[in-house]
N, C-alpha and C positions, 0 to 999 in steps of 0.2 A: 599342365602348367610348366612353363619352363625354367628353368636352374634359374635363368638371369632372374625371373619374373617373384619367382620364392624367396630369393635373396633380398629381392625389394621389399617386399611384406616382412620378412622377417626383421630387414631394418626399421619400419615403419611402425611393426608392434616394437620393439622397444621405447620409442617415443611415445608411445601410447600407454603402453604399459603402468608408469608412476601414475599419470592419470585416472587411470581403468583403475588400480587397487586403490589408492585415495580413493576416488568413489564410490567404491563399493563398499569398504571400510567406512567411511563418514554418511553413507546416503542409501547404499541398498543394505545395509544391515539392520541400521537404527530400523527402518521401514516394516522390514519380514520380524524385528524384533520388540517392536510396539504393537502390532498385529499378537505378536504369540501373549503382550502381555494384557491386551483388552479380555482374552478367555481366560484369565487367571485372576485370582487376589493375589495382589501383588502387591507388598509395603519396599519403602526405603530398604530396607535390610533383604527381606528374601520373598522366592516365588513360595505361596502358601498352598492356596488346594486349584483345581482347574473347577469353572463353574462354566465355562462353556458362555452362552447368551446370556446369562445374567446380568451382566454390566450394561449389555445394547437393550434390554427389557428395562434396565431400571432408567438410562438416561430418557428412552422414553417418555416415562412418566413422571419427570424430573421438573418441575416449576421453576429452579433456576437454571436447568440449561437451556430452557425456550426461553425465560427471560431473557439471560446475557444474549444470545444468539439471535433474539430480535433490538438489544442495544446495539448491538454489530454490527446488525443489518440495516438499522437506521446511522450511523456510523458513516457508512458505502454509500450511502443513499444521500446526506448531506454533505459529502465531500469529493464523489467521484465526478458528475455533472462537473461540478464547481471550477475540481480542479483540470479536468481538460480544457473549458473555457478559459480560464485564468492564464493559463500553458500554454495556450495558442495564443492569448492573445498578448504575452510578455516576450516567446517568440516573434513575433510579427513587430515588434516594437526594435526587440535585441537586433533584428535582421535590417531596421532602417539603417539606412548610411548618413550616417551625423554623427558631428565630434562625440556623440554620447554614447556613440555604439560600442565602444571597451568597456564606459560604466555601466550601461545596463545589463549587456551581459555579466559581469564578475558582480554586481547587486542584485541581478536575480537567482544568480547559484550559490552564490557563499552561504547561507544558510544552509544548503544541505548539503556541507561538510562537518556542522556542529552535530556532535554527538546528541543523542536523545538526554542524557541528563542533565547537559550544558542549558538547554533551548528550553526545561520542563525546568530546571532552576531560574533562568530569568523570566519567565514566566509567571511562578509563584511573586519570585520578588515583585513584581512589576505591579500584580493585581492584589497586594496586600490592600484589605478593606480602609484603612484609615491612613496608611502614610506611602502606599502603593504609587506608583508614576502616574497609573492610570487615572485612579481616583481624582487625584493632584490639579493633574490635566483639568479634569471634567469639572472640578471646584471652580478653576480660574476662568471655565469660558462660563458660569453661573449656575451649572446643576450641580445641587445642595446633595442629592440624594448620594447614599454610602452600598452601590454594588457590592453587594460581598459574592464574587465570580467563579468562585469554586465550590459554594453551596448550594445556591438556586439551580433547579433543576434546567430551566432556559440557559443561564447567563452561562453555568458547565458547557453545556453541550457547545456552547457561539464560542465559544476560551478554548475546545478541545479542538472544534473545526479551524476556527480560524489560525489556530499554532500550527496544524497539523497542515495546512495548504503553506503558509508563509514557509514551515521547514523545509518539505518535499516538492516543490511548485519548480524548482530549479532542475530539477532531475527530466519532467518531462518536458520542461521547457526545452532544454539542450534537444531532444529526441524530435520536437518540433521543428527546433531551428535547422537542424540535417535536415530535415524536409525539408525545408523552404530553401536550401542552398542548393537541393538536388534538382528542384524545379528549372529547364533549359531555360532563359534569359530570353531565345530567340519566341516563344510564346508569347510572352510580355510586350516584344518588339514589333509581332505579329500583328497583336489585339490595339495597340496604340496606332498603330496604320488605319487598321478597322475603325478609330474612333470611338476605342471603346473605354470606359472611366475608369479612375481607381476600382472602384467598387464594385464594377461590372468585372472587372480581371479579379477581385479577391471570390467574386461569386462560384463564377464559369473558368479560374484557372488554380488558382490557389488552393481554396479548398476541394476539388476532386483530384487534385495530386495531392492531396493530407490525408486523403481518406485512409490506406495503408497503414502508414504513421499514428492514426489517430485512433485503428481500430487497435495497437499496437500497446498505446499509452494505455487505454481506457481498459484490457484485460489486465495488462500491469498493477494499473490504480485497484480496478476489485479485487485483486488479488492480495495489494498488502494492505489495501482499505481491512478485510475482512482475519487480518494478522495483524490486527492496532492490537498492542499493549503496552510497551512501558510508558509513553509519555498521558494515557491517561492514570496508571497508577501511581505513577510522579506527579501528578497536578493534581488530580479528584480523588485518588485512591479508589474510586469505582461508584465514588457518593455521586451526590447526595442521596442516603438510604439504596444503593445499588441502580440508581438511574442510570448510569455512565457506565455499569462496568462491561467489561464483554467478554466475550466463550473465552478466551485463551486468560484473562488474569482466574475467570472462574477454573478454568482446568489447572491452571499453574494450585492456586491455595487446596484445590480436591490435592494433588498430587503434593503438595512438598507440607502442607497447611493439616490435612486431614490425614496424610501418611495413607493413600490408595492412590497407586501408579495404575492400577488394572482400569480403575473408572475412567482416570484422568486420559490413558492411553483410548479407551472407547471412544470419548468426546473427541479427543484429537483427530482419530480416524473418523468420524461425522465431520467434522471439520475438512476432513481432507479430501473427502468425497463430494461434498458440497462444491468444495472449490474444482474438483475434479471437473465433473456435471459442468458447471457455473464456464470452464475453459476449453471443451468437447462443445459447446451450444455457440459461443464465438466463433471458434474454427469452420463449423459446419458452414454457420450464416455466410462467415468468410468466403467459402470456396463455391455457394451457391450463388453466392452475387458474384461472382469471377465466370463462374461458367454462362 
């Protein structure tokens, strides 16, 4: 390597460098140091004895860590689908050219600028049983009955999903819309020579240039899909009777609630392996459908 060639590098770790220790400090540490404390009892205050497996043996056989972690995974399951449909199709909308094209974009993202306890406070307000907006609403077009929305195990879940797309639906939206702005025009221009319909060009040009983009959004979405907490502890608390709650508000009350960081560090790491797995199995499919 040459004099000039090292002096480049050596400038180039500089720039690097603040990055690399913040990193490592805020991300590979916590990481090797939630690891060391899953084989310990470990309270608030201090490391206690080393038990090794014991904590991965007991979440085993733990009945609410498979509970919450299948509220979670139904969670993913009623929101993810959802919200790529809904994404694409408010992209596709934002991306028309009509005077409304500045309003629908800046209405479909401003919501996921609101904080989570802004959006899980009017929320609440909104769906109070008796003087609530919603309720109100529903009185005046003639249904008598009194939804109380944060008790019933259905009407939670429809109150947690339907917040949970309307706040974040703007985030993939945007990731859509760069798709569709990266799509060449001359395609378009092509297919209408060809005779071919709107519909036939969203078929055979729109969406296999999304594909990308769409396999992009949808690890995203599982990913914080299966890292829902504060806005269901803010609206449900985890009710009715633990219907609602899922693995991370159960690991936060193990760990800050019951004063054992060792168990609550265990779950996290299932947790983290899961979603490991869960982003290794997209990748794969990824690059075998490319090859």
């Amino acid at each position: 390597m040459s004099k000039k060639a090292l002096k480049q590098d050596l400038r180039a770790s500089l720039f690097i460098m603040p990055f690399l220790i913040t990193y490592m400090i805020f991300t590979i540490f916590p990481i090797i140091k939630g690891l060391e404390m899953s084989l310990y009892e470990w309270t608030l205050v201090r490391k206690l004895e080393f038990v090794g497996l014991e904590n991965y043996q007991k979440m085993l056989g733990d009945s609410k860590f498979w509970r919450t972690l299948w509220n979670t995974t139904l969670f993913v399951i009623f929101t993810t689908p959802t919200m790529v449909i809904l994404a694409l199709i408010l992209a596709l909308l934002a991306n028309m050219r009509t005077r409304l094209q500045t309003f629908f974009r800046s209405a479909f993202f401003i919501p996921s600028i609101l904080s989570v306890a802004v959006i899980s406070f009017l929320t609440v307000f909104m769906l109070q049983p008796y003087t609530g907006l919603v309720n109100t609403v529903l009185h005046s077009i003639g249904i008598e009955a009194e939804p109380f929305w944060t008790t019933d195990t259905v009407l939670a879940w429809i109150t947690i999903v339907v917040v949970t797309l309307w706040w974040t639906v703007g985030f993939n939206m945007i990731l859509f819309l760069a798709g569709l702005q990266d799509i060449p025009g001359s395609l378009y221009e092509a297919s209408e020579i060809d005779g071919a319909t709107p519909w036939q060009q969203f078929l055979h040009i729109t969406l296999p240039q999304l594909i990308p983009i769409g396999r992009i959004v949808l690890l995203l979405q599982i990913l914080a899909s299966y890292k829902v907490f504060a806005q269901i502890l803010l609206i449900t608390e985890g009710g009715p009777n633990g219907a609602t709650r899922p693995l991370i508000q159960y690991i936060y009350e193990v760990g800050f609630t019951q004063n054992n960081l060792g168990y609550a560090a265990t779950m996290s790491y299932a947790l983290f392996f899961l979603l490991l797995i869960l982003s290794i199995i997209q990748l794969r499919s990824q690059r075998l459908e490319e090859k």
